[in-house]
Backbone bond lengths (Angstrom), bond angles and torsions (degrees), N, CA, C in turn:
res aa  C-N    CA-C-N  psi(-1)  N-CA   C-N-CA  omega(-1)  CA-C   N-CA-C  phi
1 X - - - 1.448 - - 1.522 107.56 -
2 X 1.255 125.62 110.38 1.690 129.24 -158.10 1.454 91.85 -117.57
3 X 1.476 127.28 -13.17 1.496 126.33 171.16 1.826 104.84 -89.85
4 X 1.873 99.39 126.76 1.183 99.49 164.36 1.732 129.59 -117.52
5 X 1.625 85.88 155.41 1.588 72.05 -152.18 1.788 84.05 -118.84
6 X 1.175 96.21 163.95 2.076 109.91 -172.10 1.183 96.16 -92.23
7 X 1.869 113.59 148.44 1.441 117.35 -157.69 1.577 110.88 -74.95
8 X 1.569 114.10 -2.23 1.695 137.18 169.41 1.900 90.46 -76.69
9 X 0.938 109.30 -49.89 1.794 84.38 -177.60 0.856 136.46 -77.07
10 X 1.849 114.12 -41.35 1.827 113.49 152.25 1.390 125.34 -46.59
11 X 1.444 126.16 -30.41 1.400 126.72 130.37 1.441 137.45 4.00
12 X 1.463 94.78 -77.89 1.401 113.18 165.82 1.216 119.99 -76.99
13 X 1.251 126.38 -10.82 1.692 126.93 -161.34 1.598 76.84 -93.69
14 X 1.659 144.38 -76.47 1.092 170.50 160.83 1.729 75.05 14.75
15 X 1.771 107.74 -84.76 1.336 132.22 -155.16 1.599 95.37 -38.82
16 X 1.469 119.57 -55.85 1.455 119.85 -163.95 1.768 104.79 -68.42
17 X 1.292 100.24 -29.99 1.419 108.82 175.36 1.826 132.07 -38.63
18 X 1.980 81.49 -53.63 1.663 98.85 171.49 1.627 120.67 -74.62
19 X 1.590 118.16 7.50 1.274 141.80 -169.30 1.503 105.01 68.76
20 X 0.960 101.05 146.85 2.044 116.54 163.14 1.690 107.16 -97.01
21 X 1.039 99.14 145.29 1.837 101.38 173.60 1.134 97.19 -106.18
22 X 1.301 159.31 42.72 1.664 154.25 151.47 1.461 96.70 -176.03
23 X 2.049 74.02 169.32 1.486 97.72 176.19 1.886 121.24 -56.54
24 X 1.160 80.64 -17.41 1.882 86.21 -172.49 1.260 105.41 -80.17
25 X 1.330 108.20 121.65 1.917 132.89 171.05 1.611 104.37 -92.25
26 X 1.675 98.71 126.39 1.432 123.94 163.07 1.807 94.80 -48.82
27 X 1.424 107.73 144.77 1.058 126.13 157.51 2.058 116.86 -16.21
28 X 1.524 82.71 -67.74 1.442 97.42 -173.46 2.190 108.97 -51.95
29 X 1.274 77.71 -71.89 1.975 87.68 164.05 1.194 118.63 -6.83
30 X 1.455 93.94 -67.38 1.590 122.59 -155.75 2.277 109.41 -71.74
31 X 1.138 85.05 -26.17 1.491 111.49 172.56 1.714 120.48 -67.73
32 X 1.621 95.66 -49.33 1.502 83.26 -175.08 2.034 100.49 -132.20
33 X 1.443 101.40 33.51 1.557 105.30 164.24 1.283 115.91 -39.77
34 X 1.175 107.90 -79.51 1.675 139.82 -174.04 1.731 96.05 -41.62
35 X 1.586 122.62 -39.10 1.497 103.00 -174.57 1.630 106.66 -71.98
36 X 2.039 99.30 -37.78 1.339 83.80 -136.10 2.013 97.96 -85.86
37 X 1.221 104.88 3.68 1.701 123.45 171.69 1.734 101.81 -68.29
38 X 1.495 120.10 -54.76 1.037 121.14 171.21 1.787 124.26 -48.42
39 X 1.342 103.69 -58.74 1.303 111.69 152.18 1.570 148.42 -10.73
40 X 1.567 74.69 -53.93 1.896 106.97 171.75 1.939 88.47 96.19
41 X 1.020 145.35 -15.22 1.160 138.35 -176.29 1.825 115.88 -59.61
42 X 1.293 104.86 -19.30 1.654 102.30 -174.58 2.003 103.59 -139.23
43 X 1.059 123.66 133.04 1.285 114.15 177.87 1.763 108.20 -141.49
44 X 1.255 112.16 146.68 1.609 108.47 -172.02 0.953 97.95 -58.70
45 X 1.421 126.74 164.27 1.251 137.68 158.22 1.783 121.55 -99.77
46 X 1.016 152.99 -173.63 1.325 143.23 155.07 1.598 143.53 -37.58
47 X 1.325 88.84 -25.50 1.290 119.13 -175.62 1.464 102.55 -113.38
48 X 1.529 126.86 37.77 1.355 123.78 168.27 1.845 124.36 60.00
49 X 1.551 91.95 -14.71 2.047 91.88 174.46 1.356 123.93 -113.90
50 X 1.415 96.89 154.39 1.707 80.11 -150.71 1.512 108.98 -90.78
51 X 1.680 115.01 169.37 1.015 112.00 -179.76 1.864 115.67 -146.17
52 X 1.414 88.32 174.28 1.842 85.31 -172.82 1.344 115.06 -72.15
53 X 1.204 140.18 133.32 1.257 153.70 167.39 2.136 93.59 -62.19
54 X 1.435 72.27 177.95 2.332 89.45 166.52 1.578 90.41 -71.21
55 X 1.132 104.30 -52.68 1.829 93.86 -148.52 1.643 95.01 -73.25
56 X 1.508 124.22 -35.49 1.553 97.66 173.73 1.744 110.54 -65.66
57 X 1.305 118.68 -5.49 1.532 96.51 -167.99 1.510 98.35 -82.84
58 X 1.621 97.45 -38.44 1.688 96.33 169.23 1.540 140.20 -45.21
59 X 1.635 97.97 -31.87 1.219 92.45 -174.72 1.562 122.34 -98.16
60 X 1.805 108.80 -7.72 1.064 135.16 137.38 1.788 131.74 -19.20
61 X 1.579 81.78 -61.64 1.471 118.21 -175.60 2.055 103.18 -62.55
62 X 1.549 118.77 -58.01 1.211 149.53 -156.83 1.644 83.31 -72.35
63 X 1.405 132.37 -61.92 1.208 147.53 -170.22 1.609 98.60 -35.23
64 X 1.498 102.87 -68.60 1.681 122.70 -171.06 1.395 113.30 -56.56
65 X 1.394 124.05 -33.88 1.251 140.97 165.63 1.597 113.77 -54.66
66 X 1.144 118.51 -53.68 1.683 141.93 -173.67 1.791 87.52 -66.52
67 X 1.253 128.17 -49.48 1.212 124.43 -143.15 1.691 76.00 -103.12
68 X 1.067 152.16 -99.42 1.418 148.51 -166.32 1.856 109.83 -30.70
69 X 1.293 142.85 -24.75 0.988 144.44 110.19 1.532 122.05 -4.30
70 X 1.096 117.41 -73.80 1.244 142.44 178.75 1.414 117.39 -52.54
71 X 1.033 111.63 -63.29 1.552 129.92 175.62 1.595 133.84 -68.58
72 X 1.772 105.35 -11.01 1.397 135.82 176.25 1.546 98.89 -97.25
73 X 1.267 109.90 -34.10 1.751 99.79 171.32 1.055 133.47 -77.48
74 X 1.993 111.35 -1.11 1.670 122.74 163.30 0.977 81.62 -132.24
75 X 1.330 176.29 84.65 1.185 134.57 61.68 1.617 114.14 -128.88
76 X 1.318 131.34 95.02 1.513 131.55 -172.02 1.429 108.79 -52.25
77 X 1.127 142.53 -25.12 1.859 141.41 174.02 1.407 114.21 -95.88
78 X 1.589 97.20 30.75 1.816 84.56 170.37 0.878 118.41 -105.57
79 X 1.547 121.22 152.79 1.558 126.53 -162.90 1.667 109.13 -88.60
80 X 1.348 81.04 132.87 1.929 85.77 -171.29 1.602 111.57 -110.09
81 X 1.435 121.92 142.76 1.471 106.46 167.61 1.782 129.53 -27.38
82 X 1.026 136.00 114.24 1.523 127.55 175.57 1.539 106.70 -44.21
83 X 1.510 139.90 -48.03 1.263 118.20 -170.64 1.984 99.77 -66.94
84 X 1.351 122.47 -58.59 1.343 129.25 -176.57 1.846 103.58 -31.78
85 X 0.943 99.58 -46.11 1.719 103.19 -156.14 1.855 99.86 -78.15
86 X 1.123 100.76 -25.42 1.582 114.46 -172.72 1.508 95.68 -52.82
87 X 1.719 98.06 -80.52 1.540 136.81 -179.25 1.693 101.41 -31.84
88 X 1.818 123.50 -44.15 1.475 114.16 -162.52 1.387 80.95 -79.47
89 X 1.499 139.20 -60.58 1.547 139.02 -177.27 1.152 106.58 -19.49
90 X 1.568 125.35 -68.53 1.220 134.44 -154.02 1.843 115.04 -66.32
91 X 1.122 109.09 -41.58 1.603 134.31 146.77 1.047 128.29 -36.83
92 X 1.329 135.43 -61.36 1.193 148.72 174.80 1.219 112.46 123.39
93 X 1.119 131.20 7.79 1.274 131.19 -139.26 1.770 95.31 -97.10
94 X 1.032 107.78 -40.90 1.779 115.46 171.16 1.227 93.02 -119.89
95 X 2.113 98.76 172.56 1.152 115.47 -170.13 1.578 93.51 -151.40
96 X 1.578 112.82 138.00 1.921 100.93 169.88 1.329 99.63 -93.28
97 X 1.544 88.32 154.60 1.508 110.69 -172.61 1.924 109.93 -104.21
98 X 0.830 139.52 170.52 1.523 141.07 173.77 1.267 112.13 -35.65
99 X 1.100 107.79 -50.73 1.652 113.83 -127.80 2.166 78.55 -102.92
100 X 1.484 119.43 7.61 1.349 111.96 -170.69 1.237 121.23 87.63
101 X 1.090 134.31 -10.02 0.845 134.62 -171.35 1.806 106.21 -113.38
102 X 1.907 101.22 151.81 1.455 95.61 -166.23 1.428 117.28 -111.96
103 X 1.576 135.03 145.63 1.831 119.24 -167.03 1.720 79.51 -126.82
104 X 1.451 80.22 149.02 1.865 102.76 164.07 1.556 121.87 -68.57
105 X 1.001 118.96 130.86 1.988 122.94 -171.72 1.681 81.25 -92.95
106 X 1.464 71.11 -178.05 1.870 100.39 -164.36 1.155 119.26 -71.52
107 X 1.495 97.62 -26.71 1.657 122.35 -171.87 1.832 102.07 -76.77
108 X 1.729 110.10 -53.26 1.318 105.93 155.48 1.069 135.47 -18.63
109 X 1.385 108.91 -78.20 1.531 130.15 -167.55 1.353 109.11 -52.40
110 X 1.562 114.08 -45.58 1.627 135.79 -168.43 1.841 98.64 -54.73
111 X 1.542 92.96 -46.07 1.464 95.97 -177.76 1.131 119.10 -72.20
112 X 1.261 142.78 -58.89 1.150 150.96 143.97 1.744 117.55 -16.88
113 X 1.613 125.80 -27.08 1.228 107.60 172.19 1.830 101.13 -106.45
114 X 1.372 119.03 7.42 1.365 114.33 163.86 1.887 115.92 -92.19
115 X 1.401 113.55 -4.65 0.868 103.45 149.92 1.081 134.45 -126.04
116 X 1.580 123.82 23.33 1.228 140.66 134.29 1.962 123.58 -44.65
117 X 1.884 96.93 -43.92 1.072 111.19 166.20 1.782 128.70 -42.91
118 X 1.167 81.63 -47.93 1.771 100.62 -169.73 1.467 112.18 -55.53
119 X 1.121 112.94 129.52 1.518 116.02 170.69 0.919 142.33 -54.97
């Protein structure tokens, strides 16, 4: 994902995520439509409201990852979505431990401070 977006627009991407029932956009929405349409992350649908494309679900998806990542490095017993936790397993990126509970590998962390890096 080489497009960045401000933590007010994944926000809104999130918001469009849980669906809208009308044409009327929350404040926030209404703010960063135009980027995240440009983007390719949100596109009208037939019925005039907008909705998530693949690549917003993806980047949706990438978000939850970054943040469950995140959240295993202060607290190792936190409960993570089952698809998210699958996907970091499958990666390498985490590992379960005995006791149930899951710690971040090296390879994780590595990732997590290269895109910490990023501007």
């Amino acid at each position: 994902m080489t497009e960045t977006l401000s933590i007010d627009a994944l926000e809104a991407l999130a918001e469009i995520g849980r669906g809208l029932k009308s044409r009327r956009l929350s404040p926030r929405v209404f703010r960063h439509i135009k980027q995240l349409t440009g983007l390719k992350f949100v596109a009208y649908g037939r019925n005039g409201i907008p909705e998530l494309t693949d690549k917003g679900r993806d980047a949706l998806f990438l978000k939850s990852c970054i943040d469950a990542i995140r959240l295993l490095l202060r607290k190792p017993d936190a409960a993570i979505q089952p698809r998210v936790l699958a996907f970091l397993l499958r990666k390498g990126h985490i590992e379960a431990r005995d006791d149930g509970s899951h710690a971040v590998t090296a390879k994780g962390a590595e990732s997590l401070a290269d895109i910490d890096a990023q501007p």
